[in-house]
mmJSON file of the N, C-alpha and C atoms, coordinates in Angstrom:
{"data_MODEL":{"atom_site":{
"group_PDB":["ATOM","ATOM","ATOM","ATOM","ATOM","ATOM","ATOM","ATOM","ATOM","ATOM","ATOM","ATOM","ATOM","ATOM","ATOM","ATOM","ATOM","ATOM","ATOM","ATOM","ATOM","ATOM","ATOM","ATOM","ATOM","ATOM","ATOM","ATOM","ATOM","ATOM","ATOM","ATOM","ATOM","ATOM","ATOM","ATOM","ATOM","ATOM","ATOM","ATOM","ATOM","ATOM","ATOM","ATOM","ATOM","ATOM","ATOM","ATOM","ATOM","ATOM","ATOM","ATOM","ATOM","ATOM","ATOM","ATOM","ATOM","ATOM","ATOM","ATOM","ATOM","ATOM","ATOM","ATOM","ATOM","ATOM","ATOM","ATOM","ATOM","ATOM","ATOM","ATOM","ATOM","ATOM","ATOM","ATOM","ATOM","ATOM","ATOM","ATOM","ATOM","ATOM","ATOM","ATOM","ATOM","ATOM","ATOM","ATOM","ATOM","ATOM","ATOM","ATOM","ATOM","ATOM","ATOM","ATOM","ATOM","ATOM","ATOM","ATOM","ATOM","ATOM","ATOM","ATOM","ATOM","ATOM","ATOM","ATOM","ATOM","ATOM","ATOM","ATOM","ATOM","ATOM","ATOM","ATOM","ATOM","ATOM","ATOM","ATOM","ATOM","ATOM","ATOM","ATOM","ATOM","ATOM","ATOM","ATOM","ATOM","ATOM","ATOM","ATOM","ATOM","ATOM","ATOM","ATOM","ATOM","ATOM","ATOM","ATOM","ATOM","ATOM","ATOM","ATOM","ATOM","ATOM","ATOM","ATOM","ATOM","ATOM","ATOM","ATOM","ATOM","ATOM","ATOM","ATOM","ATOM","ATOM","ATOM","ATOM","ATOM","ATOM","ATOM","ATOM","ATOM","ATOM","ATOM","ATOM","ATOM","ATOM","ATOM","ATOM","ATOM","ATOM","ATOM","ATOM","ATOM","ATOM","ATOM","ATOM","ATOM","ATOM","ATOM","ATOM","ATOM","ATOM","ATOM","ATOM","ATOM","ATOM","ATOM","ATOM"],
"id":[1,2,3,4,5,6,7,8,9,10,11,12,13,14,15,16,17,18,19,20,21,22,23,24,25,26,27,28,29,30,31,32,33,34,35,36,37,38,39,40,41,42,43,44,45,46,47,48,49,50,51,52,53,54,55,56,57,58,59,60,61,62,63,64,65,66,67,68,69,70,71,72,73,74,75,76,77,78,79,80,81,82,83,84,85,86,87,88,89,90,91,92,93,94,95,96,97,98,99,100,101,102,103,104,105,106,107,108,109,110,111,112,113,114,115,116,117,118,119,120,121,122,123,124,125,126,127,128,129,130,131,132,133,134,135,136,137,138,139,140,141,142,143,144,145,146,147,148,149,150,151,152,153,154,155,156,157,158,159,160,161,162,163,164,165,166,167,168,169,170,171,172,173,174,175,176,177,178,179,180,181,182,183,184,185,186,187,188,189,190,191,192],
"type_symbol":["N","C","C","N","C","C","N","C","C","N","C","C","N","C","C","N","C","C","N","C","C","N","C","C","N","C","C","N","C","C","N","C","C","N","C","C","N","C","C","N","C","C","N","C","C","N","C","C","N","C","C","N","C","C","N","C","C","N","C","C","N","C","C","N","C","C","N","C","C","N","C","C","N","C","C","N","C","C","N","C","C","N","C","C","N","C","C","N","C","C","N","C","C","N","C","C","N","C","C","N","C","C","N","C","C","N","C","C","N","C","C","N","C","C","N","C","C","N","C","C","N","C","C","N","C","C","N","C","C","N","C","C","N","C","C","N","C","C","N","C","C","N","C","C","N","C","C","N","C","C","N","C","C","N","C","C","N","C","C","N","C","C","N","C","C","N","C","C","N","C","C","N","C","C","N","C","C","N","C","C","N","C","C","N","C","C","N","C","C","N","C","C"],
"label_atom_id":["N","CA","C","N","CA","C","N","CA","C","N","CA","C","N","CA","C","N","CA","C","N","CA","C","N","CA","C","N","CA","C","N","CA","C","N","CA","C","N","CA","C","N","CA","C","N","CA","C","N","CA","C","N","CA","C","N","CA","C","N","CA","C","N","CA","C","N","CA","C","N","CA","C","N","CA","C","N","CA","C","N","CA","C","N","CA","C","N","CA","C","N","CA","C","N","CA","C","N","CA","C","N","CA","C","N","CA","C","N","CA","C","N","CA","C","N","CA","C","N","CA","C","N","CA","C","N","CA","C","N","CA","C","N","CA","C","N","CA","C","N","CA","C","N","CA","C","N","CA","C","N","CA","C","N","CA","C","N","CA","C","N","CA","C","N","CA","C","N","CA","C","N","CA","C","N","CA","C","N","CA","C","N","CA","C","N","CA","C","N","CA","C","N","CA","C","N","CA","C","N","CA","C","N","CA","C","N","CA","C","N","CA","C","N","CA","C","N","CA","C","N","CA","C"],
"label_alt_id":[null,null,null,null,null,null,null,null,null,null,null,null,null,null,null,null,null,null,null,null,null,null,null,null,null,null,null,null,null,null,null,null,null,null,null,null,null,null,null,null,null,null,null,null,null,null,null,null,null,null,null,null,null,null,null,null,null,null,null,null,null,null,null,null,null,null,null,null,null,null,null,null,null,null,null,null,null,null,null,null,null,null,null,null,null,null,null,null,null,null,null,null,null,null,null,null,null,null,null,null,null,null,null,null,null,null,null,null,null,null,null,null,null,null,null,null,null,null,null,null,null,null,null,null,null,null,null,null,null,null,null,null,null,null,null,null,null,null,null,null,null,null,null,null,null,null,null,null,null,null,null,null,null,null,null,null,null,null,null,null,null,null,null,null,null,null,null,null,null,null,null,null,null,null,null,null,null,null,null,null,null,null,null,null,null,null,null,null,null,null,null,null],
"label_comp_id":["UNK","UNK","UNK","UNK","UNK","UNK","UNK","UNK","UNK","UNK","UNK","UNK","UNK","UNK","UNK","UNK","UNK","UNK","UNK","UNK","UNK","UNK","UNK","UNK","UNK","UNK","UNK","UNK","UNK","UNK","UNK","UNK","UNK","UNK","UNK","UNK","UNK","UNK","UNK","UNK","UNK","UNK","UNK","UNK","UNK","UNK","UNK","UNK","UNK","UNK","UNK","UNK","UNK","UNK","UNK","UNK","UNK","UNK","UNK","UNK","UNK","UNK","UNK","UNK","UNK","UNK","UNK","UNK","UNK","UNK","UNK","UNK","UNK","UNK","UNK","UNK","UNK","UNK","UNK","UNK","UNK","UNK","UNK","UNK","UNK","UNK","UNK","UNK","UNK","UNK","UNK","UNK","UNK","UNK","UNK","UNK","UNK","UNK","UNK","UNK","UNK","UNK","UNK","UNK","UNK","UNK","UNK","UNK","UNK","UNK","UNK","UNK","UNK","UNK","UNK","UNK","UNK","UNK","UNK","UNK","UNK","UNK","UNK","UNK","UNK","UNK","UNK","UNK","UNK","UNK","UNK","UNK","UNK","UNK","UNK","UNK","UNK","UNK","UNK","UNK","UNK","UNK","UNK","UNK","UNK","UNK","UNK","UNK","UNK","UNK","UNK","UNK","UNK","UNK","UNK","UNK","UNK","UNK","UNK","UNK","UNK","UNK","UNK","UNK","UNK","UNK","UNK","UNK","UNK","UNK","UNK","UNK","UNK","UNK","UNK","UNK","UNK","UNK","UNK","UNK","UNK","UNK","UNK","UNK","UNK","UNK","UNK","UNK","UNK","UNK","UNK","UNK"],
"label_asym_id":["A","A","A","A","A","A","A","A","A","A","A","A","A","A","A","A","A","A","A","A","A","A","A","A","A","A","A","A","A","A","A","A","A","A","A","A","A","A","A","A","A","A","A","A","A","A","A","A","A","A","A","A","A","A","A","A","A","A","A","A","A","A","A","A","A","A","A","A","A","A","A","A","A","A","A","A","A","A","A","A","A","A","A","A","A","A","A","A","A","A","A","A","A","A","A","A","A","A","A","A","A","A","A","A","A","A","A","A","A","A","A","A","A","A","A","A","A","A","A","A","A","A","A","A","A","A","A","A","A","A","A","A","A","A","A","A","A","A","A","A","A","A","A","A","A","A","A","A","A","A","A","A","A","A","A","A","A","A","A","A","A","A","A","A","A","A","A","A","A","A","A","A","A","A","A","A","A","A","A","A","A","A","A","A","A","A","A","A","A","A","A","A"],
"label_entity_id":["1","1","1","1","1","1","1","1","1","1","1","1","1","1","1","1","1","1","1","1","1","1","1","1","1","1","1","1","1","1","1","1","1","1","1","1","1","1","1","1","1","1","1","1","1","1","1","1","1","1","1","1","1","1","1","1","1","1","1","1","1","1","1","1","1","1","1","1","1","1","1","1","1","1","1","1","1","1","1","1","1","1","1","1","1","1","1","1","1","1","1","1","1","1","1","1","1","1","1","1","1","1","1","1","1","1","1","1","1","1","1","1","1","1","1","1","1","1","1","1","1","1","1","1","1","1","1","1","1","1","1","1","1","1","1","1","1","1","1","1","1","1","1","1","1","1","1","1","1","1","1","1","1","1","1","1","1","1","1","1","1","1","1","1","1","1","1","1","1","1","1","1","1","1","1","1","1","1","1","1","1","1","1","1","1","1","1","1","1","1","1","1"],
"label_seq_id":[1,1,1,2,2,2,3,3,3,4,4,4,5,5,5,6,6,6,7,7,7,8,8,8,9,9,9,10,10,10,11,11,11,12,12,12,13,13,13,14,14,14,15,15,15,16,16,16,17,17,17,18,18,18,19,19,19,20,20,20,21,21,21,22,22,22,23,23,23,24,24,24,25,25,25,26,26,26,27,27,27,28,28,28,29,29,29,30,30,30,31,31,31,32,32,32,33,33,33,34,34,34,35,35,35,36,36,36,37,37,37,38,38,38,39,39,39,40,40,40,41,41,41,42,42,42,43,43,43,44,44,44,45,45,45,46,46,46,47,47,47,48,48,48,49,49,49,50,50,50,51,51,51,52,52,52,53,53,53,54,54,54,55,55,55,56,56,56,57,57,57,58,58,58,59,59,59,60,60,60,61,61,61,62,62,62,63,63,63,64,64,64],
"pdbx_PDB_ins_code":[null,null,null,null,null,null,null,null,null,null,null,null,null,null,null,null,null,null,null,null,null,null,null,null,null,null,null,null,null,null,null,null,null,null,null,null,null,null,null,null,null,null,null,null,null,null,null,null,null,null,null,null,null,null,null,null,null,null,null,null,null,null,null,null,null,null,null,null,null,null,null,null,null,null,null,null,null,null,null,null,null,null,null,null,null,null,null,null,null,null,null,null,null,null,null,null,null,null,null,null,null,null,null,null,null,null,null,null,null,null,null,null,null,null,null,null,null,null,null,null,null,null,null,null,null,null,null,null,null,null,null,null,null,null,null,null,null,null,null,null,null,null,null,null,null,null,null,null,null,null,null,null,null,null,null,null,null,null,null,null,null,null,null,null,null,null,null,null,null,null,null,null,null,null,null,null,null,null,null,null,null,null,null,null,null,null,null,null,null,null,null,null],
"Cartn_x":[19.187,18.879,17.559,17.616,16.655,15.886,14.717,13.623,13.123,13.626,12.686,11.403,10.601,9.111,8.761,7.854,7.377,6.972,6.979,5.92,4.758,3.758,2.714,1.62,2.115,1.933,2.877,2.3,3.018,2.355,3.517,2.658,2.351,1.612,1.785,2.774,3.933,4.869,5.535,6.014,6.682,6.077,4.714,4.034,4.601,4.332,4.363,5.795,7.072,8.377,8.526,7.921,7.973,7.688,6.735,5.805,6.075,6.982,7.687,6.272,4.984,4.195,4.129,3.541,3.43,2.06,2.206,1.629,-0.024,-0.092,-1.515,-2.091,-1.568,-1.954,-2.601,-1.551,-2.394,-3.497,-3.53,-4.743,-6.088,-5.557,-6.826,-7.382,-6.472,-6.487,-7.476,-7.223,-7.687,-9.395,-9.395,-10.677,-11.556,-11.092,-11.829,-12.013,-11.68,-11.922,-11.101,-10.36,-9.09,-8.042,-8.391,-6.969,-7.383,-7.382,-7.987,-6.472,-7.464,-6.372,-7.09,-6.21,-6.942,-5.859,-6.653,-6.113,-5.298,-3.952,-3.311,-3.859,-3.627,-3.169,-2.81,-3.753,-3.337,-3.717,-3.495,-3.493,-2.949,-2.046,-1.263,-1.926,-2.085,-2.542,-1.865,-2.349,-1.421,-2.196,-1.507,-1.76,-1.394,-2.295,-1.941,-0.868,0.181,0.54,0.484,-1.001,-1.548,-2.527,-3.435,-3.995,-3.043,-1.848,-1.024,-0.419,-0.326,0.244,-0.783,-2.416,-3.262,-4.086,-3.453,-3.731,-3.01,-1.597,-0.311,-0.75,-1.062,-1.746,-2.787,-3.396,-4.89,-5.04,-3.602,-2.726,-3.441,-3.366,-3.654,-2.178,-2.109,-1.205,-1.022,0.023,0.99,0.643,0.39,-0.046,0.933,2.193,2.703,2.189],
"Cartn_y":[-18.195,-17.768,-17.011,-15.656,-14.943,-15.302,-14.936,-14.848,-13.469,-12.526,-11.774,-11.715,-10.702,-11.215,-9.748,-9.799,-8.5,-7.519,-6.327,-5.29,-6.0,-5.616,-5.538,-4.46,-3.623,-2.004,-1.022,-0.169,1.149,1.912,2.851,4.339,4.793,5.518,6.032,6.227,7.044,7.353,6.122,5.141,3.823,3.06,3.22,2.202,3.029,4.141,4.834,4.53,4.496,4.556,3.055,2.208,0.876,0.559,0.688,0.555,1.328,2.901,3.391,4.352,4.494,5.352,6.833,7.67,8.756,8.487,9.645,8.918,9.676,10.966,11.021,9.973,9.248,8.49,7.371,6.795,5.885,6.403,7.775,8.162,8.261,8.412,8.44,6.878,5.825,4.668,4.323,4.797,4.451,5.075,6.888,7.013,6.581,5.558,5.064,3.715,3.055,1.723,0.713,0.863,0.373,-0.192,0.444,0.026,0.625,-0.344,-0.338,0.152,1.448,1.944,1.846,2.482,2.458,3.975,4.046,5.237,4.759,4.866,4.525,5.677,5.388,6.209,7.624,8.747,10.186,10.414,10.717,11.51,10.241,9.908,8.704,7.945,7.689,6.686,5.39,4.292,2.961,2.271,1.623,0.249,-1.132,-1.862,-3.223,-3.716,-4.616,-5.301,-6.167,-7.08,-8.269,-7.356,-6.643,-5.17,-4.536,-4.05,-3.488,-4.345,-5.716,-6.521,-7.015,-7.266,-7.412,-6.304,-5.098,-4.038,-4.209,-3.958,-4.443,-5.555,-6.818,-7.844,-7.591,-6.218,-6.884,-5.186,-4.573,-3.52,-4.465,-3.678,-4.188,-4.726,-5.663,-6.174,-5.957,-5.668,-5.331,-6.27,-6.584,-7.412,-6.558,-7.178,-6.688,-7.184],
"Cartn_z":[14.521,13.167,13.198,12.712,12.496,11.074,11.177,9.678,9.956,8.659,8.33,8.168,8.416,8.43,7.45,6.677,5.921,7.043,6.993,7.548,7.568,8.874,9.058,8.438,8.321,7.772,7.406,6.076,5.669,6.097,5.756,5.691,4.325,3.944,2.563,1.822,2.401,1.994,1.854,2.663,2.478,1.317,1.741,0.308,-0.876,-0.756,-2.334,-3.154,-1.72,-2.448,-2.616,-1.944,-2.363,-3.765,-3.836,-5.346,-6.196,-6.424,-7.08,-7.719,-6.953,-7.378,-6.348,-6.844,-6.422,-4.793,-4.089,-2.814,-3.303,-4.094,-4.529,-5.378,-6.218,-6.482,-5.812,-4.611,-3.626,-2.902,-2.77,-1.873,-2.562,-4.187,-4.795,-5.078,-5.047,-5.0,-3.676,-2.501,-1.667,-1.428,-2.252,-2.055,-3.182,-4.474,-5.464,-4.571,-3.556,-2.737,-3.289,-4.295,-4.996,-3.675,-2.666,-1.807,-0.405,0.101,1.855,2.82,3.181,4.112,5.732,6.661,7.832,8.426,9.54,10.046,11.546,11.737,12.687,13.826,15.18,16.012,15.796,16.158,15.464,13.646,12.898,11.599,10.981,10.953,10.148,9.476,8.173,7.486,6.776,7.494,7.467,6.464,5.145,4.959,5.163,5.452,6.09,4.951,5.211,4.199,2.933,3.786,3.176,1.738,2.28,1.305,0.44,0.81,-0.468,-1.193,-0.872,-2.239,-3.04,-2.295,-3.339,-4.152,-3.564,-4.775,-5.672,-5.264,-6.469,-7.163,-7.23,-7.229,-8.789,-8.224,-8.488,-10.42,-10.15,-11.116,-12.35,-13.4,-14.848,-15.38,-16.002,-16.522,-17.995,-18.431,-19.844,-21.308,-22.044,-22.993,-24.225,-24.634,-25.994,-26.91],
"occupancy":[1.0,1.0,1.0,1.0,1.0,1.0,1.0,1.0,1.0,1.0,1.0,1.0,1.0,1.0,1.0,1.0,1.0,1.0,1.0,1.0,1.0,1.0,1.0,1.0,1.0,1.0,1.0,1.0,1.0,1.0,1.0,1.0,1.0,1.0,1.0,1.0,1.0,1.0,1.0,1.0,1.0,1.0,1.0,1.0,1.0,1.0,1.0,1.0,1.0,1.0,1.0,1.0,1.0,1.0,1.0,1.0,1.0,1.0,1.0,1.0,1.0,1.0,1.0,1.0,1.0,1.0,1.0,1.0,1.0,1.0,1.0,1.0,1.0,1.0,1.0,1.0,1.0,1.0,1.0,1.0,1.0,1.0,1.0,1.0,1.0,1.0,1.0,1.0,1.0,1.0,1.0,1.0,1.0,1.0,1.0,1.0,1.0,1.0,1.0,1.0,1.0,1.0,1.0,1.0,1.0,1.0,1.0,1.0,1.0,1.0,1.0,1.0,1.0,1.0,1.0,1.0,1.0,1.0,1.0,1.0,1.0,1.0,1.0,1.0,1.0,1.0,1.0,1.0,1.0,1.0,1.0,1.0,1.0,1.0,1.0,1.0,1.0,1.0,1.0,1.0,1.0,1.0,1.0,1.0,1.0,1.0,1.0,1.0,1.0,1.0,1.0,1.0,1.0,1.0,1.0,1.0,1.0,1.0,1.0,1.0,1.0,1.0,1.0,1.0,1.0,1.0,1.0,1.0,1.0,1.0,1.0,1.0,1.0,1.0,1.0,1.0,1.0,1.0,1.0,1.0,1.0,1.0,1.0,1.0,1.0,1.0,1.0,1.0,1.0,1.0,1.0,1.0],
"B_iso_or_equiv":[0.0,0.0,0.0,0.0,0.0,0.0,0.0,0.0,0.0,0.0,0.0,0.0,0.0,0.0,0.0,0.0,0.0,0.0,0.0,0.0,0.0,0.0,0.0,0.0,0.0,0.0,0.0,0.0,0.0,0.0,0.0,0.0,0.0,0.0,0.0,0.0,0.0,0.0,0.0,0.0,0.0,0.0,0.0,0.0,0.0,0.0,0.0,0.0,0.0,0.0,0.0,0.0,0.0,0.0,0.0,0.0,0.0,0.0,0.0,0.0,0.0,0.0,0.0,0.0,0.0,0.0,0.0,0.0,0.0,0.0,0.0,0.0,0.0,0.0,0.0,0.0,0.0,0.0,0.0,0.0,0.0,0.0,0.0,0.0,0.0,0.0,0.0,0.0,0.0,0.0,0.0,0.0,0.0,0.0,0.0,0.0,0.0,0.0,0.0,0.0,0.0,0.0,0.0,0.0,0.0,0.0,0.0,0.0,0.0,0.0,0.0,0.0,0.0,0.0,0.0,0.0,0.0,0.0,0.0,0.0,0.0,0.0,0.0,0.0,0.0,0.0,0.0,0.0,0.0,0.0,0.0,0.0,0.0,0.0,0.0,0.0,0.0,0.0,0.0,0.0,0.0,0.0,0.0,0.0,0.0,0.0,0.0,0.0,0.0,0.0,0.0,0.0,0.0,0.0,0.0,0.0,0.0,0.0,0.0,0.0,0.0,0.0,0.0,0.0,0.0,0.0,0.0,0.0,0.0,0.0,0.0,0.0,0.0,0.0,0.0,0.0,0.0,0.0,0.0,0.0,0.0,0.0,0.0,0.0,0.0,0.0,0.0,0.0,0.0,0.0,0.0,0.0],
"pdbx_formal_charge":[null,null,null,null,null,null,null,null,null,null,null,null,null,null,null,null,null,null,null,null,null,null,null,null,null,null,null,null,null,null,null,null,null,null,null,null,null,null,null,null,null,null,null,null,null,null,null,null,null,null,null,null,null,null,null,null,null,null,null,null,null,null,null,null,null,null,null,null,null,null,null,null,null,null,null,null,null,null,null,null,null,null,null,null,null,null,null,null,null,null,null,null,null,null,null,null,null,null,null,null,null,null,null,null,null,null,null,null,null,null,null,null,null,null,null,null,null,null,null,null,null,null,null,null,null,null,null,null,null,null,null,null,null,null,null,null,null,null,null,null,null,null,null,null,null,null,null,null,null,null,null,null,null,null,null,null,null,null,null,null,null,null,null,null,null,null,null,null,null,null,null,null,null,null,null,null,null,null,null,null,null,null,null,null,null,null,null,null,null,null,null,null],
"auth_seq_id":[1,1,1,2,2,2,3,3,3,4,4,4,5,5,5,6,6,6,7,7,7,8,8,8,9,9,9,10,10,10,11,11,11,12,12,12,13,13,13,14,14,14,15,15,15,16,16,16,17,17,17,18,18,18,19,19,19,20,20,20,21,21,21,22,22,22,23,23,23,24,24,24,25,25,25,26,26,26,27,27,27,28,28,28,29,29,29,30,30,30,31,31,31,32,32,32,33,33,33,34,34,34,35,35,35,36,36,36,37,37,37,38,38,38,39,39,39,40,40,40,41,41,41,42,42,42,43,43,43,44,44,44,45,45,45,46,46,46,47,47,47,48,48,48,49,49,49,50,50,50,51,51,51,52,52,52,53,53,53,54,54,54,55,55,55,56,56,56,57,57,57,58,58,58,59,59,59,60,60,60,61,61,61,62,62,62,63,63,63,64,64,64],
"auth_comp_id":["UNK","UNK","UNK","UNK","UNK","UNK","UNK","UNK","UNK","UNK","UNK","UNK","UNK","UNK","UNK","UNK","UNK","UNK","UNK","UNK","UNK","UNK","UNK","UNK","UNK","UNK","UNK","UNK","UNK","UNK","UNK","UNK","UNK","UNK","UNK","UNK","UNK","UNK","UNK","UNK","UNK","UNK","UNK","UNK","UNK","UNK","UNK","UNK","UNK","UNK","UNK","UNK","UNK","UNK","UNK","UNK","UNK","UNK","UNK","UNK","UNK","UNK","UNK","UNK","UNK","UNK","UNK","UNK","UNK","UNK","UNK","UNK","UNK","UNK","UNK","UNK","UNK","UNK","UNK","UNK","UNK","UNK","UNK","UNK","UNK","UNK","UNK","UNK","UNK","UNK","UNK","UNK","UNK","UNK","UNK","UNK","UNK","UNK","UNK","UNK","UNK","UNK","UNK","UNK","UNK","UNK","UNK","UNK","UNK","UNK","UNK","UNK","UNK","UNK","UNK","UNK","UNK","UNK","UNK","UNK","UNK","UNK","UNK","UNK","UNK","UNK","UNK","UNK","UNK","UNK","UNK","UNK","UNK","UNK","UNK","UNK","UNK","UNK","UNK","UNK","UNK","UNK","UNK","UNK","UNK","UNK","UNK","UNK","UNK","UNK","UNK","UNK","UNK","UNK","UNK","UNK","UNK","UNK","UNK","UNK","UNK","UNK","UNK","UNK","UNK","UNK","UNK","UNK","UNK","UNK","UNK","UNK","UNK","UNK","UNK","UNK","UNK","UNK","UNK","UNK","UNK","UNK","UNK","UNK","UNK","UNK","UNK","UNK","UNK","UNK","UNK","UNK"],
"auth_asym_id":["A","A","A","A","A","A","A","A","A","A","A","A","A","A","A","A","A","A","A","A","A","A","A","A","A","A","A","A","A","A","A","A","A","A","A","A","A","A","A","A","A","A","A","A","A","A","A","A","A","A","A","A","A","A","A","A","A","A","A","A","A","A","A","A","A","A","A","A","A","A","A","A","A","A","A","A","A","A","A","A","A","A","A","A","A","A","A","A","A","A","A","A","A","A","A","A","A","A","A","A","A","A","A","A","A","A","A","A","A","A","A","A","A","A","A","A","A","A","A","A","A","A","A","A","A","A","A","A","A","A","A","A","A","A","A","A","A","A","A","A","A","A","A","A","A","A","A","A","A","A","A","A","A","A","A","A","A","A","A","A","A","A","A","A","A","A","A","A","A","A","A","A","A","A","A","A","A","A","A","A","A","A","A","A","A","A","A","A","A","A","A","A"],
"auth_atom_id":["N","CA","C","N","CA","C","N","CA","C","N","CA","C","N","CA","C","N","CA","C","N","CA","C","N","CA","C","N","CA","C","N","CA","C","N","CA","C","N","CA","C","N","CA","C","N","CA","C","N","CA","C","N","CA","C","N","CA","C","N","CA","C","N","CA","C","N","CA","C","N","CA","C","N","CA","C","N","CA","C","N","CA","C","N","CA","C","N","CA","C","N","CA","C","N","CA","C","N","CA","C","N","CA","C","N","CA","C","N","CA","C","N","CA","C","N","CA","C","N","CA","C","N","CA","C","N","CA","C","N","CA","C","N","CA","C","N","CA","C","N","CA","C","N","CA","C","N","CA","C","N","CA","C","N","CA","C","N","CA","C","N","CA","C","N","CA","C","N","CA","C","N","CA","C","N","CA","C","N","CA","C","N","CA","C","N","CA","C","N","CA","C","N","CA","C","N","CA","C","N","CA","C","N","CA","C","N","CA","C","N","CA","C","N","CA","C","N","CA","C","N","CA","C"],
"pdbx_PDB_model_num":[1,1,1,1,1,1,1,1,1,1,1,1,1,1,1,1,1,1,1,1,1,1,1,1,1,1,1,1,1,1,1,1,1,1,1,1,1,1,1,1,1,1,1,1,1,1,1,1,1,1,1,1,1,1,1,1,1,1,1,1,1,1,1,1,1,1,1,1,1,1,1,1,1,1,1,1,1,1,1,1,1,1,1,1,1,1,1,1,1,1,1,1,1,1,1,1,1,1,1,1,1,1,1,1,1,1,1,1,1,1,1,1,1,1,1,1,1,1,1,1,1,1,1,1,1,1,1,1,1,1,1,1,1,1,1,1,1,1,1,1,1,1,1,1,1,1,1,1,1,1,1,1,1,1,1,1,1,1,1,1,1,1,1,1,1,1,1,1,1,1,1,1,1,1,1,1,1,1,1,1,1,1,1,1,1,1,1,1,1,1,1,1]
}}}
């Protein structure tokens, strides 16, 4: 029996279609310090996993 395990890391693009936001948006997220990125190997910019759910996390919440 296998267990899925979350990603360790996205890419921008993965985070962005995950979260259903646009990927400028995360980058501006990331250069307001809103959301800790790191730079993989080459050009690629990865976010850790544990970091993109406590941005999602940390989003303003809805009050009707």
């Amino acid at each position: 029996m296998t267990t899925a395990h979350p990603p360790l890391a996205y890419s921008v693009a993965q985070a962005a279609a995950i979260a259903n936001l646009g990927r400028s948006t995360l980058y501006k997220a990331i250069a307001n310090g809103d959301l800790v990125a790191r730079k993989g190997y080459g050009r690629r910019t990865i976010i850790l996993g544990d970091e993109f759910r406590a941005f999602l996390a940390r989003l303003p919440t809805i009050h009707s």
